[in-house]
C-alpha positions, -999 to 999 in steps of 0.1 A, spaced: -53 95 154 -78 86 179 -107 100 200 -104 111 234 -121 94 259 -114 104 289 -94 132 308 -88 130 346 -64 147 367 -29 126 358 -36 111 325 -59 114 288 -72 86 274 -78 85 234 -95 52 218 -74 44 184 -90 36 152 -85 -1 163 -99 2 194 -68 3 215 -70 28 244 -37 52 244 -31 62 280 -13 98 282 3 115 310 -15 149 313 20 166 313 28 151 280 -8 166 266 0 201 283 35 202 268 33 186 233 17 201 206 -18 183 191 -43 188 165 -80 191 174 -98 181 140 -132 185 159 -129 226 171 -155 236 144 -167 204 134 -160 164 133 -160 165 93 -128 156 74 -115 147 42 -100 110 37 -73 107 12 -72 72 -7 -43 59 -21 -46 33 -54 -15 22 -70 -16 17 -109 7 16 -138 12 43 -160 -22 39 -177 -51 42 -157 -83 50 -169 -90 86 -152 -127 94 -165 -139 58 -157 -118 60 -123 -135 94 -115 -171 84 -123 -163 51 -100 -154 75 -76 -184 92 -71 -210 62 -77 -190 49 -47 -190 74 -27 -230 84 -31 -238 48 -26 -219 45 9 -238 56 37 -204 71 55 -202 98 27 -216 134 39 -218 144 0 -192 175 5 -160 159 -19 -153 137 -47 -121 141 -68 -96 122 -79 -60 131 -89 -54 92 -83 -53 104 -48 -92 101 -41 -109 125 -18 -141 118 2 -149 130 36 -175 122 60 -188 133 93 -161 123 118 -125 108 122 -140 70 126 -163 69 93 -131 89 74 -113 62 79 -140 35 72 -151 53 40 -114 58 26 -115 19 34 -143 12 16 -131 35 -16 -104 18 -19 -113 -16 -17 -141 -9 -41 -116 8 -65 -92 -12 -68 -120 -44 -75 -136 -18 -107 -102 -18 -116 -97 -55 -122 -128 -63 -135 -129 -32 -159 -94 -19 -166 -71 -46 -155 -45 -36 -172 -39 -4 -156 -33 -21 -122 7 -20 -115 21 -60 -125 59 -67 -116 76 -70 -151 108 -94 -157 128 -101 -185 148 -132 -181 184 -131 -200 207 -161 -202 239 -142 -201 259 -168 -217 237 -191 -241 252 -221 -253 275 -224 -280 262 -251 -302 300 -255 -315 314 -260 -281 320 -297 -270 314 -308 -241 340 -322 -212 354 -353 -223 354 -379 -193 382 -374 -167 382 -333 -174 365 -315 -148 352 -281 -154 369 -283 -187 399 -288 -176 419 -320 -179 423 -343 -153 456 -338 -131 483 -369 -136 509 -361 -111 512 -370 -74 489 -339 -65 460 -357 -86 452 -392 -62 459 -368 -30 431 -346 -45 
C-alpha cells in the first residue's frame, strides 16, 4: 500500500506507509494488475485486529470503540462497528492506517485496565509424570542409577 508519487516515462514511484520510496518499472505498472482506492474518493475503512480470550466484554468494547473513534481527529465519522474486528475509516490511505493504529492501541489499554481478564494469557499446567514414591529407597552407595555396581574385570576398565 502506498501513494504514488511520481510517474515519468521508465518508472512510478509510490511512497510506503513508512516512508520508503518503491521504484517501479513502468512496464511492471502497465502489465500487472493494481487497485486504485482513490478513483471516487481517498476514504477507506481500516480493519483493527484485538486478540482476546474467549470472554471479552462486547458492549463495553463497542462503546470504547466509538468514544475512540469520535475523540481522534483521523476519524471522518462514516463507521464504527465491532465484530472484534473494529471498523473505522477516515479520509485517505495514510490516516487509515494511523487511526486503525491508534484504535488499537487505545483498545487494547481499556482492556487491561477495565476487563483484564478477557485479554488472551498463555495457560500451563505443569505435571510431574512420575512423582516420587515415598516407599522407594534410594541408591545405596556404589549402585549407579539403581543398579549395582559392576565387580568383574569390565568394572575398573569402566
Amino acid at each position: 500500500m502506498g501513494l504514488v508519487e511520481e510517474i515519468a516515462a521508465t518508472d512510478v514511484v509510490v511512497r510506503l506507509w513508512d516512508w520508503r520510496r518503491m521504484v517501479l518499472p513502468l512496464t511492471y505498472v502497465i502489465q500487472k494488475p493494481f487497485q486504485n482506492w482513490t478513483r471516487d474518493g481517498a476514504s477507506l475503512i481500516g480493519s483493527v485486529f484485538v486478540s482476546v480470550g474467549h470472554m471479552p466484554p462486547i458492549g463495553p468494547m463497542r462503546a470504547e470503540l466509538g468514544r475512540i473513534a469520535e475523540a481522534s481527529r483521523l476519524w471522518d465519522g462514516k463507521e464504527g462497528v465491532i465484530e472484534i474486528r473494529m471498523l473505522v475509516s477516515a479520509r485517505n490511505a495514510p490516516q487509515t492506517w494511523d487511526l486503525r493504529c491508534e484504535v488499537r492501541e487505545k483498545m487494547i489499554a481499556f482492556l487491561q485496565k477495565e476487563h483484564p481478564s478477557a485479554l488472551p494469557r498463555r495457560r500451563a499446567e505443569w505435571v510431574n509424570p512420575d512423582p516420587p514414591d515415598p516407599h522407594r529407597q534410594r541408591p545405596e552407595a556404589g549402585h549407579e542409577a539403581g543398579r549395582p555396581a559392576r565387580s568383574d574385570a569390565r568394572a575398573a576398565a569402566a
